[in-house]
C-alpha atoms as a printed R data frame, in Angstrom:
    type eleno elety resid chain resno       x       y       z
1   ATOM     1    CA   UNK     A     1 -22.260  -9.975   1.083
2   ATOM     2    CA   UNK     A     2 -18.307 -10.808  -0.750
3   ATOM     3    CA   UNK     A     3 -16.495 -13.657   1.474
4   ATOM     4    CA   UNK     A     4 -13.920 -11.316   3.601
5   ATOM     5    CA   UNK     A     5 -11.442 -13.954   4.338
6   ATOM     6    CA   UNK     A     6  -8.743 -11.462   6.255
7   ATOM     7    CA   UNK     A     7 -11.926  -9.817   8.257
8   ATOM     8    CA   UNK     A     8 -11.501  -6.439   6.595
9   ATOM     9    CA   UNK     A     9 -13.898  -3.943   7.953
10  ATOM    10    CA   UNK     A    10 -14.267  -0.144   6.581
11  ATOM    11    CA   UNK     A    11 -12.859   1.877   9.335
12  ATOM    12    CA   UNK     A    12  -9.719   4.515   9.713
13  ATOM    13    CA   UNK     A    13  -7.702   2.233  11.377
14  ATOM    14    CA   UNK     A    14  -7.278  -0.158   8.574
15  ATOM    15    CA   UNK     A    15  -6.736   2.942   6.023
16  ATOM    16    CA   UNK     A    16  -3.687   4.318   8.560
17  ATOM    17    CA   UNK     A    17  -2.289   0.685   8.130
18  ATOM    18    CA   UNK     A    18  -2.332   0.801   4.465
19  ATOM    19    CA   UNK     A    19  -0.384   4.601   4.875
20  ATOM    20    CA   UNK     A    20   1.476   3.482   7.135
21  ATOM    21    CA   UNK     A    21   2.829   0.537   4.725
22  ATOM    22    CA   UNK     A    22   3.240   2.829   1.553
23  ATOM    23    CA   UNK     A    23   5.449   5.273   4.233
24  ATOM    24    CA   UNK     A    24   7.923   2.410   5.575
25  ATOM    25    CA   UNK     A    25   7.989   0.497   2.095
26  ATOM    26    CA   UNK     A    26   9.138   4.096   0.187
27  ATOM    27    CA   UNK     A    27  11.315   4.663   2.973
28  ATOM    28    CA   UNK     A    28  13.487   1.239   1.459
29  ATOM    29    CA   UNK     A    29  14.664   3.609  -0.996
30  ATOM    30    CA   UNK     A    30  16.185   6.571   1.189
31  ATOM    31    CA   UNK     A    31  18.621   7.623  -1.621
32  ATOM    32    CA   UNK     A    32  15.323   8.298  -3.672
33  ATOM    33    CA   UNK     A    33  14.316  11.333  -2.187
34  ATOM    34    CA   UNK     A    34  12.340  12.410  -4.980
35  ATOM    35    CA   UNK     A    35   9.924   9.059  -5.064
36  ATOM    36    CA   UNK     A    36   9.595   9.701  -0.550
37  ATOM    37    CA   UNK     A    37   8.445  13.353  -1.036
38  ATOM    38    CA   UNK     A    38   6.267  12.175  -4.487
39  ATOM    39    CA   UNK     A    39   4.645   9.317  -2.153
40  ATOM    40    CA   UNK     A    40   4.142  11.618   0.999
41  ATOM    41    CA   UNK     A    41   2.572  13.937  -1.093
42  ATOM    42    CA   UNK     A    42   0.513  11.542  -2.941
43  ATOM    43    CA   UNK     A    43  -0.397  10.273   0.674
44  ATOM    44    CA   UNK     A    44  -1.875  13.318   2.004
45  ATOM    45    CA   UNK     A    45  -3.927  14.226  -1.130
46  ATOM    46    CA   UNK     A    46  -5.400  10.815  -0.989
47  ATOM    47    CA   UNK     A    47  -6.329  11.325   2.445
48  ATOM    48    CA   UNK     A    48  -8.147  14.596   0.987
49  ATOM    49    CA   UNK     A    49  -9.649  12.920  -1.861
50  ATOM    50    CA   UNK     A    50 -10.265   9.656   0.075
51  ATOM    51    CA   UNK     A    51  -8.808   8.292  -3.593
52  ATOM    52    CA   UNK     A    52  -8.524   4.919  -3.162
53  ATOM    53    CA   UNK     A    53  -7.195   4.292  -6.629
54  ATOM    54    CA   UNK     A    54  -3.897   6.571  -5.329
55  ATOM    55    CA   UNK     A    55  -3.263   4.867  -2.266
56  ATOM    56    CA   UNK     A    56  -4.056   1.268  -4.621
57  ATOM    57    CA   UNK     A    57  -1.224   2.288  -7.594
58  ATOM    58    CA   UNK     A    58   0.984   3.138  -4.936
59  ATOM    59    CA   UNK     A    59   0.575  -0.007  -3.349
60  ATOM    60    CA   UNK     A    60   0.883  -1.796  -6.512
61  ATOM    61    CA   UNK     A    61   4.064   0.505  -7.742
62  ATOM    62    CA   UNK     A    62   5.702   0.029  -4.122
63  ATOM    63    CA   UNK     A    63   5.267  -4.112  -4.494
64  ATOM    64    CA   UNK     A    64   6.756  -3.969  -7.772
65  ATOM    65    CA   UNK     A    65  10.178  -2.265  -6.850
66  ATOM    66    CA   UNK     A    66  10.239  -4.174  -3.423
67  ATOM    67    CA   UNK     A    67  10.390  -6.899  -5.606
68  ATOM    68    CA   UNK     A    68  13.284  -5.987  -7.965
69  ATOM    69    CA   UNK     A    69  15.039  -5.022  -4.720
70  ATOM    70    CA   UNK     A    70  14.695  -8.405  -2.906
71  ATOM    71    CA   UNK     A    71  15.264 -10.561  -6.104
72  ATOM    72    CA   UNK     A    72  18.970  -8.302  -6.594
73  ATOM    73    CA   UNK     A    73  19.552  -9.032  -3.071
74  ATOM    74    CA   UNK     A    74  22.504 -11.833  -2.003
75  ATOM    75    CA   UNK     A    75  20.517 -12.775   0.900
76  ATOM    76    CA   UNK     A    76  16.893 -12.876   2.317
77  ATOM    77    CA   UNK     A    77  16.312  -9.616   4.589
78  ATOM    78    CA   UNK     A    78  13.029 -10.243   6.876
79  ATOM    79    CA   UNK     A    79  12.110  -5.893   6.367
80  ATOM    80    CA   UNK     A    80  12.030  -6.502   2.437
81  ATOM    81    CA   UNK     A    81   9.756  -9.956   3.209
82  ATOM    82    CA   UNK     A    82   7.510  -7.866   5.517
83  ATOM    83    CA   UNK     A    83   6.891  -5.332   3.298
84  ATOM    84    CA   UNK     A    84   5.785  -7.265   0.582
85  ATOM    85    CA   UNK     A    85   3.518  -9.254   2.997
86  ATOM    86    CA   UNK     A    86   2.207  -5.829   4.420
87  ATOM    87    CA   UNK     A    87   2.129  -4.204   0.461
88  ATOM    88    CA   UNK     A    88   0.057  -7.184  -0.571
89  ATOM    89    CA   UNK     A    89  -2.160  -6.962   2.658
90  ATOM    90    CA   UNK     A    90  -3.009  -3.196   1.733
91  ATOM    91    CA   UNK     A    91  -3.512  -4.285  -2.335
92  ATOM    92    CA   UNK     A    92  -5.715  -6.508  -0.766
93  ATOM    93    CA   UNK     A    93  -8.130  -4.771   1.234
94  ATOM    94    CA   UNK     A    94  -7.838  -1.558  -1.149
95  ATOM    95    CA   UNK     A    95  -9.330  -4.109  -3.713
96  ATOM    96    CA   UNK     A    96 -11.855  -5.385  -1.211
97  ATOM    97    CA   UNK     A    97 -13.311  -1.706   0.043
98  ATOM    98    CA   UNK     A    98 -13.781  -0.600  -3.504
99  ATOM    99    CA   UNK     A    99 -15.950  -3.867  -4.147
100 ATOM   100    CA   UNK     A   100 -17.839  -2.701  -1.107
101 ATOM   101    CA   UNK     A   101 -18.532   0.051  -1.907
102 ATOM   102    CA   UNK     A   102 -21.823   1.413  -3.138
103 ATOM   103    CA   UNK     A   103 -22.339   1.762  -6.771
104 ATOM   104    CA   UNK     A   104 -23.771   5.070  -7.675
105 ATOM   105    CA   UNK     A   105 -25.894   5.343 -10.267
């Protein structure tokens, strides 16, 4: 049993969190329609798939322009901070369910 120091637990509710995060962080960028409808898109076929790597690159690619944005910005904004909090929550358990997952042979 892997130390779970944020008490993740496999279940749909923690999944819907990490959704819900890649939604509101893309929605930052509301002049970038294109990268919304790519990420909704992405979003549903993951939930087809159950791909974790999607929803995990997202996560990672979501982090990384959140980042840009806050360091270009003249003052601290606490939705840009929460974001990256709640982006590096979801890298965080995506990493942890794939390390609990079973390895098939």
């Amino acid at each position: 049993m892997s130390a779970n120091p944020d008490n993740f637990k496999v279940d749909m509710s923690h999944l819907q969190k990490v959704q819900r995060t890649i939604r509101k962080a893309g929605n930052i960028f509301p002049n970038e329609k294109e990268l919304v409808d790519t990420l909704e898109d992405l979003i549903i076929k993951a939930q087809d798939d159950t791909s974790l790597n999607t929803y995990y690159s997202m996560a990672q690619y979501l982090k990384q322009r959140v980042r840009e944005l806050k360091a270009n910005l003249p003052k601290p904004i606490e939705e840009i901070d929460l974001a990256l909090e709640d982006l590096d929550w979801s890298i965080r358990y995506l990493q942890w369910l794939v390390s609990e997952q079973p390895k098939e042979s």
